[in-house]
MIVEXVEX-645316 format. One line per 3 residues: number of its first residue (from 1); their letters; for each residue y, x, z of C-alpha. Coordinates in pm, 1 decimal, always signed. Example, Ala and Ser with C-alpha at 12.3 -4.5 7.8 and 13.67 -1.06 7.14 Angstrom:
2
1 = AS = -450.0,+1230.0,+780.0 | -106.0,+1367.0,+714.0
***
This chain:
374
1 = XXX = -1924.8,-2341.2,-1178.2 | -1664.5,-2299.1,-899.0 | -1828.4,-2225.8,-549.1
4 = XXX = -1742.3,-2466.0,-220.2 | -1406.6,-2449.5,-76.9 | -1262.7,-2157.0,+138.2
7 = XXX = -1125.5,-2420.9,+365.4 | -936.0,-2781.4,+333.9 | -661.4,-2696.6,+101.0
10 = XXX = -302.5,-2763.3,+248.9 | +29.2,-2592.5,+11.5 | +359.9,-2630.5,+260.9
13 = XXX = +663.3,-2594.0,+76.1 | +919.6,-2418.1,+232.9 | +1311.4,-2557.7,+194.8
16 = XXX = +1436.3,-2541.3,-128.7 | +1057.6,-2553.8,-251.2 | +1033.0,-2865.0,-268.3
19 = XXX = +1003.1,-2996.3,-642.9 | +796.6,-2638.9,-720.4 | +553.1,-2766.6,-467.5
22 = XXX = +564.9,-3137.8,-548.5 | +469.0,-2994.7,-889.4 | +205.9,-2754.8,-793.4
25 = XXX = +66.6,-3065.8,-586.1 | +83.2,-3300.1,-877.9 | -123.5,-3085.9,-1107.7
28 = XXX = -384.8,-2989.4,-810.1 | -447.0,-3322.8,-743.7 | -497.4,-3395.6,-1164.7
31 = XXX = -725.8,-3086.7,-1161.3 | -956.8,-3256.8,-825.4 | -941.9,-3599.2,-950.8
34 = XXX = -759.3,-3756.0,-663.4 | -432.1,-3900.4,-519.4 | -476.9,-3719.3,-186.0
37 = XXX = -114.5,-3508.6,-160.6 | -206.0,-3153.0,-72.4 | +124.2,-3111.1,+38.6
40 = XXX = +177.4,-3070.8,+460.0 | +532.7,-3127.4,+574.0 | +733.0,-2879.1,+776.9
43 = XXX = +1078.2,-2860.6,+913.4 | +1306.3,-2575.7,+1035.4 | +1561.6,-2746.7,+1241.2
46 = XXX = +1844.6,-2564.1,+1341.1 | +2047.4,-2535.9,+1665.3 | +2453.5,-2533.8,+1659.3
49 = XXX = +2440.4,-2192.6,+1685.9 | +2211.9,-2132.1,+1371.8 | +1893.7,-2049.5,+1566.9
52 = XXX = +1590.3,-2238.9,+1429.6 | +1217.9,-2333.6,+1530.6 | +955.2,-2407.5,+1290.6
55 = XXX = +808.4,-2766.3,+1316.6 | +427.9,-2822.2,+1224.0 | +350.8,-3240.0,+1123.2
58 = XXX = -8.9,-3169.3,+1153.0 | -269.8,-2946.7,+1246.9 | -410.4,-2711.1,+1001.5
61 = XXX = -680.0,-2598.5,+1203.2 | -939.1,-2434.7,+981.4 | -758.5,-2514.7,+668.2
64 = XXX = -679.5,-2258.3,+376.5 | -336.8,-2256.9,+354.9 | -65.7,-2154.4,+67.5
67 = XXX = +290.4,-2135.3,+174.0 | +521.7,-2130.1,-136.5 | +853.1,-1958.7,-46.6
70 = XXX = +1181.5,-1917.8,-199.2 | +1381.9,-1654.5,-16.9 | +1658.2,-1645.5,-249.7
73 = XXX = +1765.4,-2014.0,-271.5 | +2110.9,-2047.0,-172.7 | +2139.5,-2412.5,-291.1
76 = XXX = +2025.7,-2440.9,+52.2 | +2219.0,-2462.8,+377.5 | +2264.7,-2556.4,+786.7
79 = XXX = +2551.2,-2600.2,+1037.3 | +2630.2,-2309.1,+1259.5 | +2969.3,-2414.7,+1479.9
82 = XXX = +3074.2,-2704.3,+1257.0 | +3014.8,-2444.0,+923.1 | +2795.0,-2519.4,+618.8
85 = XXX = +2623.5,-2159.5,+612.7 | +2442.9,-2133.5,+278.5 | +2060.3,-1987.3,+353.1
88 = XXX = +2078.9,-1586.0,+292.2 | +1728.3,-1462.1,+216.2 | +1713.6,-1321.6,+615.9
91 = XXX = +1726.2,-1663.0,+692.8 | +1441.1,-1806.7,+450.0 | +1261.5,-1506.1,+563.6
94 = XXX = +1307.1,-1618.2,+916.7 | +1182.4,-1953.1,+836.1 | +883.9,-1877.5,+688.0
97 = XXX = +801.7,-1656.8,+991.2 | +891.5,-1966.3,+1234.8 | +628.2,-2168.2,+1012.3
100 = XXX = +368.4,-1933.4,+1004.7 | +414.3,-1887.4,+1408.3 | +400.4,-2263.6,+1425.3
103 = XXX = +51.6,-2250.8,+1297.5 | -25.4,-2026.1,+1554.3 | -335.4,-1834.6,+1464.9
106 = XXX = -545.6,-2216.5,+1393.9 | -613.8,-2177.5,+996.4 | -888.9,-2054.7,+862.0
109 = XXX = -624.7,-1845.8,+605.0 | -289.4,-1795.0,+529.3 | -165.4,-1711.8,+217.5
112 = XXX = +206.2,-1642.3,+151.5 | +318.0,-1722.3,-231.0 | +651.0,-1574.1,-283.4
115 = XXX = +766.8,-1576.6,-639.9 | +1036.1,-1316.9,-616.4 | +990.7,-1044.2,-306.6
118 = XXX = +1171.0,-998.1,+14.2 | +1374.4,-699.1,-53.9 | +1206.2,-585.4,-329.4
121 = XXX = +1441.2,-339.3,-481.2 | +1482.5,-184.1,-116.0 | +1098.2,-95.7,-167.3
124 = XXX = +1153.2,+296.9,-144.4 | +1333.1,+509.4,+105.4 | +1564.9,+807.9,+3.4
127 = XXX = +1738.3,+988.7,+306.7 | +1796.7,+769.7,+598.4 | +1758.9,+396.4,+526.6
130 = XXX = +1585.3,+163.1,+590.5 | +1245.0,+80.2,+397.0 | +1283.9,-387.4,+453.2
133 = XXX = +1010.8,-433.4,+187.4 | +754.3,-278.6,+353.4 | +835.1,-334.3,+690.4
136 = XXX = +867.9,-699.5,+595.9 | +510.8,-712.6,+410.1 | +352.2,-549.0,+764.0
139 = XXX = +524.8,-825.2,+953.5 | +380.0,-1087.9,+736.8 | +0.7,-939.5,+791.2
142 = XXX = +62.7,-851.3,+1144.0 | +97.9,-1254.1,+1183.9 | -190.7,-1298.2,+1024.5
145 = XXX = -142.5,-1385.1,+633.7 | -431.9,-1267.7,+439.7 | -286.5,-1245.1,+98.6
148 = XXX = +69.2,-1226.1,-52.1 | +93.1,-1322.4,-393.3 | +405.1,-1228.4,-626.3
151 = XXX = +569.4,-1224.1,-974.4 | +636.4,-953.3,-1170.0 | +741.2,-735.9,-830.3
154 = XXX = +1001.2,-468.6,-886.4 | +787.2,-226.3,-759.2 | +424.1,-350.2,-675.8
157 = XXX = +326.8,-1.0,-548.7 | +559.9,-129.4,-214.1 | +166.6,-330.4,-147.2
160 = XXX = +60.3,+3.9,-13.8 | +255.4,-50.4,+264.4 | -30.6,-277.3,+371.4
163 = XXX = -354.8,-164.5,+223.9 | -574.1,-378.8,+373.9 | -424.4,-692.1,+299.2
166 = XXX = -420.0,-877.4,-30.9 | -132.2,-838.9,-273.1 | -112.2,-977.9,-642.2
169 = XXX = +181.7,-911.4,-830.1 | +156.7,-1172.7,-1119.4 | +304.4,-1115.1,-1478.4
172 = XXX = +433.3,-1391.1,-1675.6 | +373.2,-1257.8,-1979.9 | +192.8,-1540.9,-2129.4
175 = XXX = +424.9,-1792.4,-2024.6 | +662.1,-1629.1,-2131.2 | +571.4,-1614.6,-2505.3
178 = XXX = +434.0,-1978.0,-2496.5 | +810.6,-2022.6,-2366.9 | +959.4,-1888.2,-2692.6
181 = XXX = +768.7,-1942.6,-2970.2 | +809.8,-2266.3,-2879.8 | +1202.9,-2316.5,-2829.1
184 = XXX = +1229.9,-2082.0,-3129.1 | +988.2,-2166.7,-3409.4 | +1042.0,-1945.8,-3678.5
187 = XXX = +993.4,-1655.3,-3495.8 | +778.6,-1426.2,-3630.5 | +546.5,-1191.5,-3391.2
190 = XXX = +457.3,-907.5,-3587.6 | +589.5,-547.5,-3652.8 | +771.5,-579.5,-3920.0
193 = XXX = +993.1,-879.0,-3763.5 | +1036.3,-784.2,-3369.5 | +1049.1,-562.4,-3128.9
196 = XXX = +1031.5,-531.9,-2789.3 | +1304.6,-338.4,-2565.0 | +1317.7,-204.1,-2221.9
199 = XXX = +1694.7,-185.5,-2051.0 | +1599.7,+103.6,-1864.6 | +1250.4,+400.4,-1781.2
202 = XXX = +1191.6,+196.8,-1454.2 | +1095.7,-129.9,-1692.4 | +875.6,+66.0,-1948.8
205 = XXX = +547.5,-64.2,-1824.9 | +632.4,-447.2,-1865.3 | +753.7,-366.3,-2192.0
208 = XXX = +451.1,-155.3,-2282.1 | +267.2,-451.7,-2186.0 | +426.3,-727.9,-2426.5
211 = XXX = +421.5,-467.8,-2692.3 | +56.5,-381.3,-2654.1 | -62.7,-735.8,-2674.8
214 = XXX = +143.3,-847.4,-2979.1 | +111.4,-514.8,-3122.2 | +456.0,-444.5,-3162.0
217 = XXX = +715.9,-147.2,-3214.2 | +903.8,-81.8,-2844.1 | +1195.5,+109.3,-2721.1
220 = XXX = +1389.1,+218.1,-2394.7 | +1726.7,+244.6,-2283.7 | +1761.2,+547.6,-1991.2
223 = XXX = +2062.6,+447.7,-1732.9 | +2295.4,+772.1,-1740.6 | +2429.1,+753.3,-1360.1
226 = XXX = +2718.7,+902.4,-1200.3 | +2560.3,+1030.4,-920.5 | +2882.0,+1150.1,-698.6
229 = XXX = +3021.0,+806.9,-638.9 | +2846.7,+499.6,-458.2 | +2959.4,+167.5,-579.9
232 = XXX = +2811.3,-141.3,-389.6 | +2548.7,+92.1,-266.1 | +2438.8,+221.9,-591.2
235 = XXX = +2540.3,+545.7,-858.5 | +2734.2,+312.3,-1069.0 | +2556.1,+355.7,-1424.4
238 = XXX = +2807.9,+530.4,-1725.3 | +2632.3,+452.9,-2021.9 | +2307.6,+318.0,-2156.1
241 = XXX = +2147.4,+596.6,-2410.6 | +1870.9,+418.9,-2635.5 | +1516.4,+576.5,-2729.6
244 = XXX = +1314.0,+407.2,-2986.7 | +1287.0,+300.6,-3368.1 | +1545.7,+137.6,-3588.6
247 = XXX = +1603.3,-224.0,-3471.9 | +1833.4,-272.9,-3806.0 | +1759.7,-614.1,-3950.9
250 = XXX = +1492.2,-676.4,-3680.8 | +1450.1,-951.4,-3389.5 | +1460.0,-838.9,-3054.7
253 = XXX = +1344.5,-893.2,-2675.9 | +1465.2,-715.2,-2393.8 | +1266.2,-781.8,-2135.4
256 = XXX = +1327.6,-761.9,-1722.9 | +1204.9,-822.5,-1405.0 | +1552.8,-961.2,-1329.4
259 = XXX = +1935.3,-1051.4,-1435.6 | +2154.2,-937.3,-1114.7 | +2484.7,-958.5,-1267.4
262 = XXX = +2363.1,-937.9,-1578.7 | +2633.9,-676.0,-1725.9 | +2333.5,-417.4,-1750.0
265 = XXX = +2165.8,-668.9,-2011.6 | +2462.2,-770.5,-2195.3 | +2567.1,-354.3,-2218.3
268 = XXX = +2235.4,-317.1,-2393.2 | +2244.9,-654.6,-2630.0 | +2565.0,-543.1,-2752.9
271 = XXX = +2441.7,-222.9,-2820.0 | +2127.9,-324.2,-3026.7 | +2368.2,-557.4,-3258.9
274 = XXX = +2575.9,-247.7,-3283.5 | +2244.7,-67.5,-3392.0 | +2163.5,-397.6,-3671.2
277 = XXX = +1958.0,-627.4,-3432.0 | +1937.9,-967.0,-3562.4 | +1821.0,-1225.2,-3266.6
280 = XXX = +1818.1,-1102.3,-2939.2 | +1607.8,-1258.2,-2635.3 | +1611.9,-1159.1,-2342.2
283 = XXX = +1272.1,-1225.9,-2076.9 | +1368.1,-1178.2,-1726.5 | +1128.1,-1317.7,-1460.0
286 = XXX = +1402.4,-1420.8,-1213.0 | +1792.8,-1514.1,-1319.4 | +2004.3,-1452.0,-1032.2
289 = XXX = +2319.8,-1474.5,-1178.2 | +2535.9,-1340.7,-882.4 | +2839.5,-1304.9,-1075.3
292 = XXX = +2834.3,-1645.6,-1266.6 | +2766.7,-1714.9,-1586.0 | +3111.5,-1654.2,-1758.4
295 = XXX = +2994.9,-1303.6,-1891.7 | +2697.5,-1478.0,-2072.6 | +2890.8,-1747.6,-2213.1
298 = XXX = +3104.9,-1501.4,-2385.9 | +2813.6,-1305.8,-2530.7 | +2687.5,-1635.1,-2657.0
301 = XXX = +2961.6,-1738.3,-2821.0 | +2993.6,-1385.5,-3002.0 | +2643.7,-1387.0,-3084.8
304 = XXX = +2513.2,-1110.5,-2871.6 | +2280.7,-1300.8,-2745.6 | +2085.7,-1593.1,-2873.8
307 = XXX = +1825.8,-1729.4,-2555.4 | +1776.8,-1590.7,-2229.3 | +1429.5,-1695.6,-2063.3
310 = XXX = +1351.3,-1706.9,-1691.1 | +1120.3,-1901.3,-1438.8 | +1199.8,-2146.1,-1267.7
313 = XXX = +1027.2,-1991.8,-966.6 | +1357.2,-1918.4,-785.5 | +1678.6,-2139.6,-762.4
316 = XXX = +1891.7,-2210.1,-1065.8 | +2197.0,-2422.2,-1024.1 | +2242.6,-2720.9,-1231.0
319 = XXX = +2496.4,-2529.6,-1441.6 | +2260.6,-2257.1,-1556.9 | +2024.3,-2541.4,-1666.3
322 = XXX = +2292.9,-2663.7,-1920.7 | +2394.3,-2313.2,-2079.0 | +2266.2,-2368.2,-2452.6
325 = XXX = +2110.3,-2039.1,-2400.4 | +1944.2,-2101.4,-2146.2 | +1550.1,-2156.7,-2167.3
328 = XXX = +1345.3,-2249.9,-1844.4 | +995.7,-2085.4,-1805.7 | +764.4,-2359.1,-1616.9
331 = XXX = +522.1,-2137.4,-1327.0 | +411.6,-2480.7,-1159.9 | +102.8,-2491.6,-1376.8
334 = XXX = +3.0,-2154.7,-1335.8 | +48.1,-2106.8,-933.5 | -187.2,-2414.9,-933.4
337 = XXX = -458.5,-2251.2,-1129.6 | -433.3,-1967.2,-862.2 | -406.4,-2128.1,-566.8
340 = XXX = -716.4,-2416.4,-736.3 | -910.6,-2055.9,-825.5 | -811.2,-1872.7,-426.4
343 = XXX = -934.5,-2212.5,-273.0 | -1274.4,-2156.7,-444.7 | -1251.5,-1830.9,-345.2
346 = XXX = -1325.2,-1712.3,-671.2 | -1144.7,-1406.7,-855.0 | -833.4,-1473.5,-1038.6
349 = XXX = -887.3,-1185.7,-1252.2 | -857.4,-1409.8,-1550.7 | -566.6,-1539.8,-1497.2
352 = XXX = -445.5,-1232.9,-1400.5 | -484.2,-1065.3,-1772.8 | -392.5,-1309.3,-2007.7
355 = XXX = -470.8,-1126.8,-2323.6 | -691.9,-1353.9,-2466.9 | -488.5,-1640.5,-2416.3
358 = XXX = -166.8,-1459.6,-2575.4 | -386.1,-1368.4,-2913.1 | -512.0,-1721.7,-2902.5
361 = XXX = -135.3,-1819.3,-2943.3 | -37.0,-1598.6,-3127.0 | -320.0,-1697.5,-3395.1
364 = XXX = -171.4,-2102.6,-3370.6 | +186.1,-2004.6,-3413.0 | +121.9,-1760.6,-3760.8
367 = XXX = -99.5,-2009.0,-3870.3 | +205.7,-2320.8,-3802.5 | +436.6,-2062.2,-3975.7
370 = XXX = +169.1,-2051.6,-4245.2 | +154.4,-2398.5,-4278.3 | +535.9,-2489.9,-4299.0
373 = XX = +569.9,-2222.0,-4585.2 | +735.1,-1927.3,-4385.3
***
């Protein structure tokens, strides 16, 4: 039995959140029994010259409140001297700052859901640069948000940064699998059929994950890097080296936290056909897509690549959305359970480790495989 509520429950969906949080509402208020929108409108108005304020439509005084925030929407825009300026993630940043000022101290608590982190792969210093993960996770606690919750962070070790706040980085693993053994039905989830791969050392515990749960074979690419020459910022990477059993004759997922550009992925899918792979799927919590989707398309249509699997957590242009290979991972369901779960101010340790749950599926699917003969 859940215990009383933390606090009134308000969710404030910041811009470009808007259908995530109309869905998250939807399936709070199915879970309370009730037609009551949790949902408390905001607005970030802008000046002409692209300053903002953050606009409040109620008070939230004493109210537990879950701010879902998309900092790398760029669907989203404002006028700054007559220009449409598409919203970088300083500026969602920015926003949710003004918002969380607007509130000005009055809930009882603030907690900051954002699916994919500020900075997150600037979440280590080496020489002199600057260290924007951390420094932006202090900021957010210094304003008073009590808990920051996350998916699949690149690094979650960046929550030490503030160590007396609450930080959940959230794996998708489950929904993930749900995701694909039902847009692929004949797939098979043992040993002898699949395997899971890492693209590179710094993804090995995601992998290891996956591959412990559905007790499967797993193996790593290693990123050889030329480490004289800067490209963009980074050593540009010279060739991907592969560690790990035969895939010959085998199904495959490579699994991420995210597709940047996406050549990095595609290097290592056309590598594992070279090596025999059969179907290759690729899980990566966040599609970003930054160079377009041409280099996908053409992997598609050579077969390198049969489904690609992210969340719809972050933006994804209507474009993306109608790539046959596309396949759209739905978090609204879960982010309810957690934010139903924080409001009750109960553990989410459950949801958290979804082993159970994946065995449970895993146990349907053989047994619809069973059924249909195969």
């Amino acid at each position: 039995m859940k215990e009383e509520l933390y606090g009134e429950l308000s969710v404030i969906g910041m811009r470009g959140c808007e259908d995530f949080a109309r869905q998250v509402d939807a399936y709070l208020k199915e879970m309370r029994g009730t037609s009551e929108t949790f949902i408390v409108q905001v607005d970030c108005p802008r000046f002409g010259t692209g300053e903002g304020k953050g606009l409040l439509h109620k008070s939230l005084r004493g109210h537990d409140v879950y701010i879902i925030s998309d900092v790398f929407n760029y669907g989203v825009t404002y006028k700054m001297y007559g220009m449409t300026v598409p919203m970088s993630p300083d500026d969602h940043f920015q926003d949710l700052k003004r918002i969380i000022s607007a509130i000005a101290g009055k809930a009882r608590r603030i907690s900051v859901i954002m699916p994919m982190l500020y900075e997150g792969r600037q979440h280590k210093r080496s020489t002199r640069e600057s260290l924007d993960c951390a420094v932006a996770l202090q900021e957010l606690v210094d304003m008073g948000v009590a808990n920051i919750i996350t998916f699949d962070a690149h690094d979650p070790r960046v929550q030490n940064a503030i160590p007396l706040a609450g930080f959940d980085s959230v794996q998708t693993t489950y929904q993930m699998i749900k995701a694909l053994v039902r847009r692929v039905d004949d797939i098979v989830l043992d040993k002898d059929h699949i395997m899971m791969i890492s693209p590179d050392e710094g993804g090995m515990s995601r992998c290891m994950y996956y591959a412990s749960v559905l007790k499967i074979d797993i193996g790593m690419f290693y990123k050889r890097r030329n480490y004289a020459v800067i490209v963009n910022g980074r050593n540009p990477i010279e060739a991907h080296e592969y560690l790990g059993k035969s895939v010959e004759g085998k199904d495959v997922i490579i699994v991420d936290d995210m597709i940047s550009s996406g050549e990095s992925v595609l290097e290592v899918a056309d590598q594992l056909k070279e090596k025999g792979a059969k179907r290759i799927f690729v899980f990566a919590t966040f599609g970003l897509f930054c160079n377009g989707l041409e280099l996908f398309d053409r992997a598609y249509e050579e077969g390198k690549v049969d489904m690609i699997f992210t969340t719809n957590s972050i933006y994804r242009p209507e474009e993306l959305k109608s790539r046959p290979w596309y396949a759209e991972v739905n978090l609204c369901k879960y982010v309810s359970y957690i934010i139903d779960t924080l409001n009750h101010d109960v553990t989410i340790h459950d949801l958290l480790n979804p082993a159970q749950r994946i065995h449970a599926l895993m146990d349907k699917h053989k047994e619809e495989l069973e059924t249909r003969g195969k």
